[in-house]
N, CA and C atoms as a LAMMPS dump frame, in Angstrom:
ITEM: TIMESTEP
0
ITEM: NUMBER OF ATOMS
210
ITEM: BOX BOUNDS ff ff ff
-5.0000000000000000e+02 5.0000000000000000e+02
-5.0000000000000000e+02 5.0000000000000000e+02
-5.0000000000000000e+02 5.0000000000000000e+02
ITEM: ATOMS id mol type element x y z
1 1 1 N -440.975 164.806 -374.921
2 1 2 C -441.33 164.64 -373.519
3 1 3 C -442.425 163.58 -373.446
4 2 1 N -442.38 162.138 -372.857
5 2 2 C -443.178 161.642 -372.971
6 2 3 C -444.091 161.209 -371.78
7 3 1 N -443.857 162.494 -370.459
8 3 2 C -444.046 162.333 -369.564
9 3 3 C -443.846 163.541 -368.449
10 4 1 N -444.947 164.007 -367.652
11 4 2 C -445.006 165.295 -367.169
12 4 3 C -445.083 165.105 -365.857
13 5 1 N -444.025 165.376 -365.251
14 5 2 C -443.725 165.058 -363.411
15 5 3 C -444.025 166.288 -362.624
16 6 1 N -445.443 166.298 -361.825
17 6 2 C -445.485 167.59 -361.079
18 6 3 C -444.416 167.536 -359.806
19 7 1 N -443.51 168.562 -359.458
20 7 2 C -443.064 168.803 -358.582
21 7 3 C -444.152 169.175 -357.732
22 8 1 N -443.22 169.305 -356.647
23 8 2 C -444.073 169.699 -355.081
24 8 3 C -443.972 171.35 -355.151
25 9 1 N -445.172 172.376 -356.319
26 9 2 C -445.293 173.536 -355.724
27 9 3 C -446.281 174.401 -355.754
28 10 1 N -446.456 175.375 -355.412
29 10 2 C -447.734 176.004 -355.36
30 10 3 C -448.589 176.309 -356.034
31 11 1 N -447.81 176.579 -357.051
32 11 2 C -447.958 177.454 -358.392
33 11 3 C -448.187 176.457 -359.675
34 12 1 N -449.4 175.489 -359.396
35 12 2 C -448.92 174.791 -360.484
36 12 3 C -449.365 175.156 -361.916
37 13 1 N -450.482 176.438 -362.215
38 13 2 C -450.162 177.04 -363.559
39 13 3 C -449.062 177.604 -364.203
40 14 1 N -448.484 178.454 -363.289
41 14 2 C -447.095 179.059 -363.877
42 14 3 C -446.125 177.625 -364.133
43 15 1 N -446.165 176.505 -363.163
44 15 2 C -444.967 175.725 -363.471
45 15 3 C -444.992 175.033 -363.96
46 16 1 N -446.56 174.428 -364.93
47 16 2 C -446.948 173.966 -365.726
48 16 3 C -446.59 174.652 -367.799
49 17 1 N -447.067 175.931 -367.323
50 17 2 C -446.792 176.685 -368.347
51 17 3 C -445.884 176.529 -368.978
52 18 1 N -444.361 177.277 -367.97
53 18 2 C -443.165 177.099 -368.2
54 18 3 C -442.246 175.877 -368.252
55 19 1 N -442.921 174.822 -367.894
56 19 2 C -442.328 173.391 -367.843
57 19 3 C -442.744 173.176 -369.41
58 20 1 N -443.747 173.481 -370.11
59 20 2 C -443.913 173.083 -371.424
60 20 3 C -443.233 174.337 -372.279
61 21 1 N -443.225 175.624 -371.786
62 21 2 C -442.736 176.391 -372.9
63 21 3 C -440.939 175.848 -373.069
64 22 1 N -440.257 175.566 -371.863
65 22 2 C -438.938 175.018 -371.441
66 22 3 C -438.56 174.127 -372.924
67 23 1 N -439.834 172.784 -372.646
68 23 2 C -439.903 172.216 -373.592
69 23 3 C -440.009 171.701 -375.224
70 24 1 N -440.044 173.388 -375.558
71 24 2 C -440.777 173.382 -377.075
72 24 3 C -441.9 173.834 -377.283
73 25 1 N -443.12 173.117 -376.171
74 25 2 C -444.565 173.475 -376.621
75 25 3 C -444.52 175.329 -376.971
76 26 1 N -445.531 175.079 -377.414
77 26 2 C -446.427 176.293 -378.427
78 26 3 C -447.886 176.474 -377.208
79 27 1 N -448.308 177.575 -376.68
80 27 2 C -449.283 178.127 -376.231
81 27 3 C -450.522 178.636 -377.481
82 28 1 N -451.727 178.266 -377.903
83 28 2 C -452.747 179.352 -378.334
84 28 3 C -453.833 179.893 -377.829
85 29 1 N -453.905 181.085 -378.282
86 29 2 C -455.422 181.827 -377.672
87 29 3 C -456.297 181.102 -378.09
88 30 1 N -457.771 180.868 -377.304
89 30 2 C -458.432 180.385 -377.564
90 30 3 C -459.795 181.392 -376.741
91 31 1 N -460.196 182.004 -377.92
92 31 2 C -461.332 182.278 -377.781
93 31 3 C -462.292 182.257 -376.853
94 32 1 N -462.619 181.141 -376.854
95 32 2 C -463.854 181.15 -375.85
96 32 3 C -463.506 179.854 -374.945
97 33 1 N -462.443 180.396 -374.856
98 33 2 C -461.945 179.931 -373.362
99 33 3 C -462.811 180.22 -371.589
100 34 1 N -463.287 179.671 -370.974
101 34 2 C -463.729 180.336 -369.951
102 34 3 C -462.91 180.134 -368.287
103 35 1 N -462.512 180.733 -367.817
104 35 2 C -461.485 180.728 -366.539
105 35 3 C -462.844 181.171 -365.497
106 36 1 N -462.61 179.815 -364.371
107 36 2 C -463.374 180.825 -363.06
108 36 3 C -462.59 180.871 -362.01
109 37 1 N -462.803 181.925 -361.346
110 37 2 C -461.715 181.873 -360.654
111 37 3 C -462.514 183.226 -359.392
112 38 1 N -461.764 182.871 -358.114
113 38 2 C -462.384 183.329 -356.91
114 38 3 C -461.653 184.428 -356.124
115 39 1 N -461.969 185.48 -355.859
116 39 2 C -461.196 186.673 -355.449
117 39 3 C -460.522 186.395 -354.044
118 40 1 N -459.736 186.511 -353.681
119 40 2 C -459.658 186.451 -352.052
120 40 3 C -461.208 187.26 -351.523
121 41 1 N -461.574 186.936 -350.43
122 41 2 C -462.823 187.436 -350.088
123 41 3 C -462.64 188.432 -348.899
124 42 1 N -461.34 188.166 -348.198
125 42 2 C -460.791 189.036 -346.88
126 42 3 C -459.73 189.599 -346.677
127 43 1 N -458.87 190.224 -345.942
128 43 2 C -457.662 190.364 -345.715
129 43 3 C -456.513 188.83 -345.556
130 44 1 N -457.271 188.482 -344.905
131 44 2 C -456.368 187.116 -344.193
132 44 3 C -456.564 186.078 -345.441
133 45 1 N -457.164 186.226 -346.611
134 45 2 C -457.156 185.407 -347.815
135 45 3 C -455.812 186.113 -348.15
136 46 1 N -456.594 187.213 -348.773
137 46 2 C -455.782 187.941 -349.314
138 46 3 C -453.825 187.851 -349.098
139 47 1 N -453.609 187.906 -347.586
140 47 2 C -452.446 187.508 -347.44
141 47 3 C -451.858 186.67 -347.624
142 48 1 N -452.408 185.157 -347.598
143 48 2 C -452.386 183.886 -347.595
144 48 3 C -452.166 183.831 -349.227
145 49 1 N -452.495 184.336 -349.962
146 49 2 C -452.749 184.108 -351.325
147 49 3 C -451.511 184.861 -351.74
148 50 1 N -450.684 185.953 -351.391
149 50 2 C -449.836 186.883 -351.411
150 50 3 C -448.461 185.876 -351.101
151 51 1 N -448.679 184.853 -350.085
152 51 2 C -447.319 184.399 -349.403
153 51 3 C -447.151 183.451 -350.479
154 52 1 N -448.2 182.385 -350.889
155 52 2 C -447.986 181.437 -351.914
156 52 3 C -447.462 182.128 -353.237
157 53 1 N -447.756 182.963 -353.447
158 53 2 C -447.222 183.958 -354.596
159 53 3 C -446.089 183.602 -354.546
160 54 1 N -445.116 184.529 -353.198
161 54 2 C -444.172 185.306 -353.394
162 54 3 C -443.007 183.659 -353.088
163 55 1 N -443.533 182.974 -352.582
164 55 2 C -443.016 181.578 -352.012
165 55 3 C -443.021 180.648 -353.619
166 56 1 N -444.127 180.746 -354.473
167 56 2 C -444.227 179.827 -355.566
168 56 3 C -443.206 180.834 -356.8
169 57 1 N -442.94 182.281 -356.624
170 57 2 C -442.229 182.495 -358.041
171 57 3 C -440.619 181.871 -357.491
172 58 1 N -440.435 182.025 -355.946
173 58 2 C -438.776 181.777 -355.945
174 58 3 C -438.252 180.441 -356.304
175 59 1 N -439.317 180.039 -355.998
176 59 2 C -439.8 178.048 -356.41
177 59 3 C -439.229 178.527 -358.111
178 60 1 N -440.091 178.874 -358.839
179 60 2 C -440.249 179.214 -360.241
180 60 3 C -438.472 179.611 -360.665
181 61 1 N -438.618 180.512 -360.177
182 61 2 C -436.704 181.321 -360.082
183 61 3 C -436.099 180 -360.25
184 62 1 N -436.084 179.283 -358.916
185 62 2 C -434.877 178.263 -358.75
186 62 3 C -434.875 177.03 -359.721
187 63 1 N -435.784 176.457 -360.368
188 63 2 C -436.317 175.845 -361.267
189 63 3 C -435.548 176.552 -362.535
190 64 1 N -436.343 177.484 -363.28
191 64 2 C -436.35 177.698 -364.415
192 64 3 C -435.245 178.557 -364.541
193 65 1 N -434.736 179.342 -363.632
194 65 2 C -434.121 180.492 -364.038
195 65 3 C -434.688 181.634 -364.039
196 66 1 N -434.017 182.817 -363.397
197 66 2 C -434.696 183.703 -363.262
198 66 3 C -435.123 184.751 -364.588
199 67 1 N -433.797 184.887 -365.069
200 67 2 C -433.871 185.32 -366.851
201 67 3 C -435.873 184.619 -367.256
202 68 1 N -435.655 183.47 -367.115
203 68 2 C -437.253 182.682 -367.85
204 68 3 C -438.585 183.307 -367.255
205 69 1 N -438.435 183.178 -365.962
206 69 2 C -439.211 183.589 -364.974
207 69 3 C -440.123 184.999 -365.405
208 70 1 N -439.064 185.875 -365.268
209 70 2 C -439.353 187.608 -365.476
210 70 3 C -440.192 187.842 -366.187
């Protein structure tokens, strides 16, 4: 692969992930890795964050396959 084309979707960790596992790549743990990352703070996040979900796995589905997906 000498070249990594983001599609147009929400989700671009999962479709990043799976665009390289698709590919061959190899994932490792890494230790002292640090992730920050922000809670929804309200309901109306919360939902908003719920729709991109459920909107970015069918994205994911139609892409990869659902078998991959799961």
């Amino acid at each position: 692969m000498n070249e990594f084309r983001w599609e147009n979707v929400v989700c671009e960790d999962a479709y990043s992930y799976l665009h390289c596992l698709k590919n061959g790549y190899e994932f490792n743990y890494v230790k002292d890795a640090e992730i920050q990352y922000r809670s929804p703070q309200n309901l109306g996040d919360h939902l908003k964050q719920s729709l991109r979900f459920n909107s970015g796995r069918q994205h994911l589905e139609n892409t990869f396959g659902k078998n991959f997906v799961s």
